[in-house]
C-alpha positions in Angstrom: 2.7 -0.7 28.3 6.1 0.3 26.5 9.3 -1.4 26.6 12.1 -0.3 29.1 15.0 -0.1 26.3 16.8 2.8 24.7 14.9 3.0 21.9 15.8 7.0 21.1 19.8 5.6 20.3 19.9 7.3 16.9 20.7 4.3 14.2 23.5 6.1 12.3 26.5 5.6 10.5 28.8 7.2 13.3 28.5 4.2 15.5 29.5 2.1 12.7 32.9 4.1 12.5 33.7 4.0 16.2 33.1 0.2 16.3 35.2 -1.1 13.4 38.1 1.3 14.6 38.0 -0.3 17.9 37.6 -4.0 17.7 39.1 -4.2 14.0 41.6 -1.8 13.4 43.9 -3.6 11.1 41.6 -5.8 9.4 43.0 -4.9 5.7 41.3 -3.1 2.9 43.2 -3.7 -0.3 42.7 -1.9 -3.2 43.9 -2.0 -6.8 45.9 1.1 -8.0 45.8 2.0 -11.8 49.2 0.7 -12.4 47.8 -2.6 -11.2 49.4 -2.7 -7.4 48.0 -3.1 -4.9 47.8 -1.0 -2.2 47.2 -1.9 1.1 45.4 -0.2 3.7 43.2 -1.1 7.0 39.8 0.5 9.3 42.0 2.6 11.3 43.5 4.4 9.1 40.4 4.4 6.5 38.1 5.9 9.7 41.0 8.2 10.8 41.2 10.0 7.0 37.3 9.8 7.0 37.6 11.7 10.4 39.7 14.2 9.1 37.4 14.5 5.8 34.2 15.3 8.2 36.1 17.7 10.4 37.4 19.2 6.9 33.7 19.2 5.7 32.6 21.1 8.9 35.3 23.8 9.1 34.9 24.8 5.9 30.8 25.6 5.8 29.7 22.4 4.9 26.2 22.4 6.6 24.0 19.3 7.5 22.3 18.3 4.5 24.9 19.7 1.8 25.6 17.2 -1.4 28.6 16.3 -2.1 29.4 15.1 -5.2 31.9 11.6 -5.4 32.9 11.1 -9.0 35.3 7.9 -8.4 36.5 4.4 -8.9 36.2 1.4 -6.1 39.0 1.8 -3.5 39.8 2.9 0.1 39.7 6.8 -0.6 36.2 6.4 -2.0 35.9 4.6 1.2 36.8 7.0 3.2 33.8 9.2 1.6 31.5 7.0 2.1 32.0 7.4 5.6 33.3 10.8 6.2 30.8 12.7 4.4 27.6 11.4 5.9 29.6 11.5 9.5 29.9 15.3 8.6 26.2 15.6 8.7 26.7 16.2 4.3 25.2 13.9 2.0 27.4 11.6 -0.1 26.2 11.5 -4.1 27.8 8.9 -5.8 28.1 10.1 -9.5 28.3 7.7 -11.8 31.2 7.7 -14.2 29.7 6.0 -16.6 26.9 8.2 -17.7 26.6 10.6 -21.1 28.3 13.9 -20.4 24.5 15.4 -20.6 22.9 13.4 -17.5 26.5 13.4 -15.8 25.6 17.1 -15.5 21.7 16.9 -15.0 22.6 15.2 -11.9 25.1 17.5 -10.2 22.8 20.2 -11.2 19.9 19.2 -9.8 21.9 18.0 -6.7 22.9 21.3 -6.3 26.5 19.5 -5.0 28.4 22.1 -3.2 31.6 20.2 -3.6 32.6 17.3 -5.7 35.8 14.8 -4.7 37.2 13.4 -8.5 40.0 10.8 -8.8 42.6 12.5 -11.3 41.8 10.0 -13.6 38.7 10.8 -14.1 39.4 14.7 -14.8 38.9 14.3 -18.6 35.3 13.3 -18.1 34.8 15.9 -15.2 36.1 18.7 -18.2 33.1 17.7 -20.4 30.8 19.2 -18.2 33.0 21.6 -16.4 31.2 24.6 -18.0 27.7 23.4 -17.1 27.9 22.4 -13.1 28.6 25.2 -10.6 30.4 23.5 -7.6 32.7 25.7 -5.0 35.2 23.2 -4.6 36.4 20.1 -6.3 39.0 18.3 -4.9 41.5 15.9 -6.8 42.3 12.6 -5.1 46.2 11.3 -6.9 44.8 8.2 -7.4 47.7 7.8 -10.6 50.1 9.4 -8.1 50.2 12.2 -10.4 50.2 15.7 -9.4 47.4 17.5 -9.3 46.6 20.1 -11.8 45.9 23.7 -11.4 43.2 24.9 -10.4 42.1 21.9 -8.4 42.3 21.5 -5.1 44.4 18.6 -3.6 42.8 15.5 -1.5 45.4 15.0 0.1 46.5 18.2 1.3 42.9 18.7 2.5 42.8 16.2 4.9 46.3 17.4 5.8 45.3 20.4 7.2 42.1 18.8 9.3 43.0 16.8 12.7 40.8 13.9 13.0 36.8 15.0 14.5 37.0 12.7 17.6 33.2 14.0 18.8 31.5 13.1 16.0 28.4 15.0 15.8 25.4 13.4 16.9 22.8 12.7 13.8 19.2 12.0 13.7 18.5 8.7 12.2 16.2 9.7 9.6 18.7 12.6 8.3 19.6 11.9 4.7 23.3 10.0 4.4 23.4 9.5 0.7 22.2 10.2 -2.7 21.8 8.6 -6.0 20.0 8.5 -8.7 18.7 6.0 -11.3 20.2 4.9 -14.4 17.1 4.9 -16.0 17.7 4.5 -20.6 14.0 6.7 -20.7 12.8 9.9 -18.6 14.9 12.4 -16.5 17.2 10.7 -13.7 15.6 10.1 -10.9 17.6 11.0 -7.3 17.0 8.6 -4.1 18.0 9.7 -0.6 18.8 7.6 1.8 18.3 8.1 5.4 21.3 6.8 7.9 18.4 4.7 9.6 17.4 3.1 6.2 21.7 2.1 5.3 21.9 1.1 9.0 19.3 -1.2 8.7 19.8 -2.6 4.9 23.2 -3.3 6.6 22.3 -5.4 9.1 20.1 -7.4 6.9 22.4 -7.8 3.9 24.9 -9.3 6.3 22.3 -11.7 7.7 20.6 -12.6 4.3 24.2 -13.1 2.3 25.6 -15.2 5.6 28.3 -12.8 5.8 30.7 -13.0 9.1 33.8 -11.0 10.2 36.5 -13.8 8.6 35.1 -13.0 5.5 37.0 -11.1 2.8 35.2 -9.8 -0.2 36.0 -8.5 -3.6 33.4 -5.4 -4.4 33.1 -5.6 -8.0 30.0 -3.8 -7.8 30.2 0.0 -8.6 31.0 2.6 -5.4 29.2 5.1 -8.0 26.1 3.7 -8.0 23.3 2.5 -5.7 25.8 2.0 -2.7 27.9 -1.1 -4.5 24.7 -2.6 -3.2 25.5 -1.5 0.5 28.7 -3.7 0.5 31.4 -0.7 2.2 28.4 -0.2 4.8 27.8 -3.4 5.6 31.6 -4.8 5.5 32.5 -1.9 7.7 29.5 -2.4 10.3 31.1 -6.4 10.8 34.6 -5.6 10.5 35.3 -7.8 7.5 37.9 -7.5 4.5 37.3 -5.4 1.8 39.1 -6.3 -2.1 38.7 -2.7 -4.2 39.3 -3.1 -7.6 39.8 0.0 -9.1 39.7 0.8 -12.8 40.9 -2.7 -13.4 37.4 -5.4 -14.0 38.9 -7.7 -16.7 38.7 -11.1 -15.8 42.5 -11.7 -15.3 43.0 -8.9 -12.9 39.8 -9.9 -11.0 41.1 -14.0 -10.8 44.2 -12.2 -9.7 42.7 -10.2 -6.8 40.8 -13.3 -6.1 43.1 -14.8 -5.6 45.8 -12.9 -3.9 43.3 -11.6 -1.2 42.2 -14.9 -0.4 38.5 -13.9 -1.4 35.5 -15.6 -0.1 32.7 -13.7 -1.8 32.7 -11.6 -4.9 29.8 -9.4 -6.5 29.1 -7.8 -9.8 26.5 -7.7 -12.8 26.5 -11.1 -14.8 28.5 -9.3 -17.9 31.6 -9.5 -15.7 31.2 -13.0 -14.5 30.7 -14.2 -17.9 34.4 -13.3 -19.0 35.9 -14.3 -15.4 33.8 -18.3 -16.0 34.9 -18.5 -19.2 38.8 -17.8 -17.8 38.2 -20.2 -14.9 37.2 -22.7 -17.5 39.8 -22.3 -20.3 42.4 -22.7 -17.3 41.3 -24.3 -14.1 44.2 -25.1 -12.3 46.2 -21.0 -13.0 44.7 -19.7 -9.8 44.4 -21.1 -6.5 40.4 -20.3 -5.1 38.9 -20.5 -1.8 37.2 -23.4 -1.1 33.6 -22.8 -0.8 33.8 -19.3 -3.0 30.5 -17.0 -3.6 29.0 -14.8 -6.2 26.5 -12.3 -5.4 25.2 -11.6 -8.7 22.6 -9.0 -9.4 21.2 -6.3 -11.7 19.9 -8.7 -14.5 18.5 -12.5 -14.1 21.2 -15.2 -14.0 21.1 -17.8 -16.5 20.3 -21.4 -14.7 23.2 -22.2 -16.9 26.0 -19.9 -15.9 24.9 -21.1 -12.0 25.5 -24.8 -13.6 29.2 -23.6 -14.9 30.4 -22.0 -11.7 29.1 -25.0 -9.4 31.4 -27.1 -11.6 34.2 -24.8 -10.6 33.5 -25.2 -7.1 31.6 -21.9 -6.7 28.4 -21.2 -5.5 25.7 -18.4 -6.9 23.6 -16.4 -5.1 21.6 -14.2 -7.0 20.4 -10.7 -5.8 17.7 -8.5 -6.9 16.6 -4.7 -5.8 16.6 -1.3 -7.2 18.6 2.2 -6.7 15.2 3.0 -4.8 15.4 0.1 -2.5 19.3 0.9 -1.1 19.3 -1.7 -3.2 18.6 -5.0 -2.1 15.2 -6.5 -1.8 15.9 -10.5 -1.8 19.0 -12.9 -2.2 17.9 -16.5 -3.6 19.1 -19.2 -0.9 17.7 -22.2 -0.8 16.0 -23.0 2.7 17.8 -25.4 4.9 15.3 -28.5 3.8 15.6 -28.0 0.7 19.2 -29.2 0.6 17.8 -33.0 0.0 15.5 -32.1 -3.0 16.5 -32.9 -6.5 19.1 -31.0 -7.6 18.0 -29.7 -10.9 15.1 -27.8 -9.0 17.3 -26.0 -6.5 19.6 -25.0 -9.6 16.2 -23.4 -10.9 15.5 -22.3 -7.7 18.7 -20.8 -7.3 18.3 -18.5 -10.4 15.3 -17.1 -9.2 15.4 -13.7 -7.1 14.8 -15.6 -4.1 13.5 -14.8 -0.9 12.6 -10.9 0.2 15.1 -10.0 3.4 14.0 -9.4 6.7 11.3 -6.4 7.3 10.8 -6.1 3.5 7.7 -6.9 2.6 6.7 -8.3 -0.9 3.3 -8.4 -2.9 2.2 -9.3 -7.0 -0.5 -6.8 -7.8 -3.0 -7.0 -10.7 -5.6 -4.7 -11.8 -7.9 -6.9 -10.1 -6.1 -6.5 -6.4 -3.3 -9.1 -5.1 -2.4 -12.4 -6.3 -1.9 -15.6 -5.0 1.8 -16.9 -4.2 1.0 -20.1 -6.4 4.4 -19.8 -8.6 2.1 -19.7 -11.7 0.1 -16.0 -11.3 2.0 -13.4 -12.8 1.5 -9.7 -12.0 3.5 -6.7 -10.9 6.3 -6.8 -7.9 5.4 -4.5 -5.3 7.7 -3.8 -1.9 7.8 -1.8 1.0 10.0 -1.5 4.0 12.2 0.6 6.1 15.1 0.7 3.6 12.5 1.4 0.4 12.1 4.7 -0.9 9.0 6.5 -0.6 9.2 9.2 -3.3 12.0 10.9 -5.3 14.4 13.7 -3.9 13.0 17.1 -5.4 10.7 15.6 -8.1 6.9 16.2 -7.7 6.3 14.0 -11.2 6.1 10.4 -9.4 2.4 9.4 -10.6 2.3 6.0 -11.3 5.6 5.3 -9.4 4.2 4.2 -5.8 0.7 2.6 -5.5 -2.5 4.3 -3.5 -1.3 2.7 -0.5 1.9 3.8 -0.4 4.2 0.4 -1.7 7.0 0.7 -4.3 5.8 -0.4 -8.4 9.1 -2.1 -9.3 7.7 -2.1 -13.1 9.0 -5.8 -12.5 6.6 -8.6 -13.5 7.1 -11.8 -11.3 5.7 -15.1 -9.9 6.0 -15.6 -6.4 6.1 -19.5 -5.3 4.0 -21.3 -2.1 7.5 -20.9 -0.3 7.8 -17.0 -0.8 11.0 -17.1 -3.9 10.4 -14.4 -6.3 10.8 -14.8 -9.7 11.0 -11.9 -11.7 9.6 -12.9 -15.2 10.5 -9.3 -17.2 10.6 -5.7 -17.2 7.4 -4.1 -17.9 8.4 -2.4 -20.7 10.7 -5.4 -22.4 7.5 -7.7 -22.3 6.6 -8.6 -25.9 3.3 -8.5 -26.9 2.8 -10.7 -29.8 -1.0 -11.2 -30.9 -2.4 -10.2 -27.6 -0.1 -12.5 -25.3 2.9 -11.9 -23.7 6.2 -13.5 -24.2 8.8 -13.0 -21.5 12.4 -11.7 -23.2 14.2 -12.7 -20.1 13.2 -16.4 -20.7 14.3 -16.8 -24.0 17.6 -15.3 -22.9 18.3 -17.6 -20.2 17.4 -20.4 -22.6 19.6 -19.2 -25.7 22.7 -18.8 -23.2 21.9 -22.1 -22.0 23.6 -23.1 -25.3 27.5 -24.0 -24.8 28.3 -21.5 -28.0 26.5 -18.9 -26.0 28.2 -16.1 -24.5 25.3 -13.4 -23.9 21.7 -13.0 -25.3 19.1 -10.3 -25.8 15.7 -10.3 -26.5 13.9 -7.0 -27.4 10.7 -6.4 -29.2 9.6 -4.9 -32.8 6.8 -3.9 -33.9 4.6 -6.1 -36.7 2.0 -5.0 -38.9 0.2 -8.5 -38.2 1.0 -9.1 -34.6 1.6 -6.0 -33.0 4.9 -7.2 -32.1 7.5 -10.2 -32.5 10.9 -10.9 -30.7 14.2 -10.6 -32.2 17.5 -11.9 -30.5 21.1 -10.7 -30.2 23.7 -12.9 -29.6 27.2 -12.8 -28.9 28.9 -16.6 -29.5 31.5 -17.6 -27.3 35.1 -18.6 -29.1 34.7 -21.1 -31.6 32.3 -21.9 -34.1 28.9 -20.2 -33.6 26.1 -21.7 -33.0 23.4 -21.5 -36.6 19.8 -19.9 -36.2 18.5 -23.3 -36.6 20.0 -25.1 -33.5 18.9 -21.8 -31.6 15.3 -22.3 -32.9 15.7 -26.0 -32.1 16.4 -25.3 -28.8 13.5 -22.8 -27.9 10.9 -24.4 -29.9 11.9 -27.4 -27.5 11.0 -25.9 -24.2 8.0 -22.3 -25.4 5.5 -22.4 -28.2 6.5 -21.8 -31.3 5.0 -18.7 -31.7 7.1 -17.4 -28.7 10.9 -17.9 -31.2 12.3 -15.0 -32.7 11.6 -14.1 -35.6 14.9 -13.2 -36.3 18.5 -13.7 -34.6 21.2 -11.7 -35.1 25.0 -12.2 -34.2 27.0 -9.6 -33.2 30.3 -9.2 -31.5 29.0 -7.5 -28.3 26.0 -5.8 -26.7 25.6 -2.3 -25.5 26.1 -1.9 -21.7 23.9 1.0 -19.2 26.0 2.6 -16.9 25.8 0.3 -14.6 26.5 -3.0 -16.7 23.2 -4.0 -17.6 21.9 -4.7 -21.3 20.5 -1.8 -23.3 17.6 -2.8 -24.8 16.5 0.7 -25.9 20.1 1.0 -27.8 18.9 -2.8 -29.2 15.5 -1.3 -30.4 16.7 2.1 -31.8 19.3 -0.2 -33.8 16.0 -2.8 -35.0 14.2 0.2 -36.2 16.9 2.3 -38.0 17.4 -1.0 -39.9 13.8 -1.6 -40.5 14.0 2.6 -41.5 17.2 1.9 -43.8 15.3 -1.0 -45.4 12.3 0.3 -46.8 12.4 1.9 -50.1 12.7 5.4 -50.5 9.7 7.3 -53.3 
């Protein structure tokens, strides 16, 4: 017998407009300008522009299932794309402005994006590959306030000539919304598609997993250009809460300042900009005036048990995130369950820097060549998900072998632990394992210890091959102000919690470490620099 409910009311992004411009109209959206003011904005007149975008979209040829290209910063006109273009029936492809030239153009190439919208500050990077992608149309948003160059056409004066699209048309659920594509160091860039079903969905969950509500008002650190600022617009929009848009400006000062200012309640971003913003909060406590009960969604590499340490002595609480471009992104926040809040405290910090528990309808399994493993926090094997918001192959890319199991689930290339009470804990990358003398010796774990140190301010671990062992660890590290720490307190420190044989063989300070496009370390830019040393060192014939 089936149900008597409406179950053919399409789960799109369209309802999501016509709700927040209803019940929250003037609930603000704030946004950094690049002379560092901040302009102010709210969801009626962000969903009225993104009305006039999609109706813009329509009557020029845009057809359902055109990409069109976004190459911008965080703030309310990206906005407005994010919802206009997939309202349209077009697919929104974030571009992300941090890649090289060469995959900046692989990507809008193989998008085949009919149309890309550009802030004008970003036009010098758009002219480096302006002679290798084929768009009709780009359009220049004045982001600066400076007038747009020849040859462009103007944002502005687009939506200008489009009234508002007050019928909206009807989408199927499971028509792609959005496009991006990995920001893989190895390979050719993989692009995801995500269905409005899949966003709708992810949305519903994020807010439930993070605890967000409508009072809340949230800074989105977390790239627009990549991997959906981890769903934040969608989700913010679909409750009716605050959104805090940086722009071009992610130094710590201007960050505490929008903080701040906005009266924030929950920040996210990668740990490399919440290492500068702690070490602000903790040079000068008392400068800037914080929400009481403040939260970090952290995500896109593991967070040190001892920056979750520093922040609680601030008064702010971590919660750390984990997922993947391919998973819309997120997979599992790490929240401690509602009796654990007695345990002993120590444990719930560790617990707390742990990936935490899978969201709602996303299933999670550790897979070795010998079939699953037990969730007994000690077996280690391969992270494996599935769910209505995962991906289940890449857009226009028949070479996925190895990416997806028989059965059909997701091979994060992650290797984790998964605990009686279902937290993940992601132990290392596949490929950034070390294998020294037929064992493995997890580079994330030595990290987290070495930034554990008080002269720590970041840490990498990357392997190098050995003639006797196969290969050994070395670590970079980047010391905080001050003295620096010496190898031999390092040493001291991990020969005190691994075996001996798991310390690097060597250490090696430098000033900073090279960043992905999307904030993360780059350990292949770590290993190319290992072996051009080991290359300049050995003795020419």
């Amino acid at each position: 017998m089936e149900g008597l409910m409406m179950d053919d009311y399409p789960l799109t992004l369209s309802p999501m407009l016509e709700r927040v411009e209803r019940l929250f109209p003037t609930v603000r959206i704030a946004s950094r300008a690049p002379d560092r003011s901040i302009r102010s904005t709210d969801y009626a007149h962000v969903v009225g522009r993104a009305r006039r975008l999609a109706a813009g979209l329509r009557a020029s040829g845009i057809r359902p299932g055109d990409r069109i290209g976004t190459l911008m910063w965080n703030h309310s006109t990206h906005l407005e794309a994010y919802l206009g273009i997939p309202a349209s029936g077009a697919v929104l492809h974030t571009l992300n402005l941090r890649l090289p030239p060469d995959q900046l153009a692989y990507v809008v190439h193989h998008a085949s994006d009919r149309w890309i919208i550009a802030d004008d500050v970003l036009l010098p990077l758009l002219a480096k590959v302006r002679d290798r992608i084929r768009p009709e149309r780009i359009l220049v948003v004045p982001f600066s306030g400076v007038p747009v160059a020849e040859g462009y056409g103007d944002y502005e004066e687009f939506l200008g000539q489009h009234p508002p699209d007050r019928d909206l048309p009807a989408r199927n659920e499971r028509d792609a919304a959005g496009l991006c594509y990995t920001s893989g160091t190895t390979g050719r860039l993989k692009g995801v598609l995500y269905s409005h079903r899949a966003i709708v969905l992810h949305s519903f969950a994020e807010a439930v997993g993070i605890g967000l509500a409508q009072s809340d008002s949230v800074l989105v650190v977390v790239p627009m250009f990549h991997a959906n600022a981890w769903g934040l617009p969608y989700t913010l929009t679909l409750i009716g809460a605050r959104q805090v848009l940086p722009g071009t400006h992610l130094d710590p000062e201007n960050l505490l300042d929008l903080i701040a200012r906005e009266r924030v309640t929950l920040a996210a971003g990668v740990p490399s900009l919440w290492f500068g913003l702690v070490e602000a909060l903790e040079k000068d406590p008392g400068r800037w005036t914080l929400e009481p009960g403040l939260r970090m969604v952290i995500g896109g590499s593991a967070v040190p048990e001892s920056m979750v340490r520093r922040f609680d002595r601030l008064g702010i609480r971590v919660i750390q995130g984990y997922g993947m471009t391919e998973t819309t992104p997120v997979v599992s926040l790490s929240i401690p369950k509602a009796e654990m809040r007695d345990q002993d405290p120590e444990r719930l910090v560790a617990l707390r820097a742990r990936q935490g528990l899978p969201l709602p309808f996303v299933e999670v399994r550790l897979r070795a060549e010998g079939g699953d493993l037990p969730w007994d926090g000690k077996s280690v094997g391969e992270l494996q998900v599935r769910g209505p918001w995962i991906a289940r192959t890449y857009f226009e890319d028949p070479e996925t072998r190895g990416k997806w199991s028989d059965d059909g689930w997701l091979r994060t290339g992650d290797v984790a632990t998964i605990d009686p009470e279902g937290f993940i804990e992601v132990v290392d990358r596949l490929k950034d394992l070390v294998k020294s003398g037929g064992e493995w010796i997890s580079s994330v774990a030595l990290e987290n210890t070495i930034v554990g140190h008080p002269g720590v301010r970041e840490a990498a671990v990357v392997a190098v091959p050995h003639p006797k062992w196969g290969e050994r660890p070395v670590a970079f590290v980047v010391a905080r102000e001050g003295p620096p720490p010496s190898e031999r307190e390092l040493r001291d420190l991990l020969e005190a919690r691994y075996p001996k044989w798991w310390v690097p063989d060597e250490f090696r300070f430098v000033a900073s470490l090279p960043k992905t496009s999307t904030g993360k370390i780059s350990k292949l830019t770590l290993r190319d620099e290992v072996a051009k040393t080991a290359e300049g060192d050995r003795p020419t014939a």
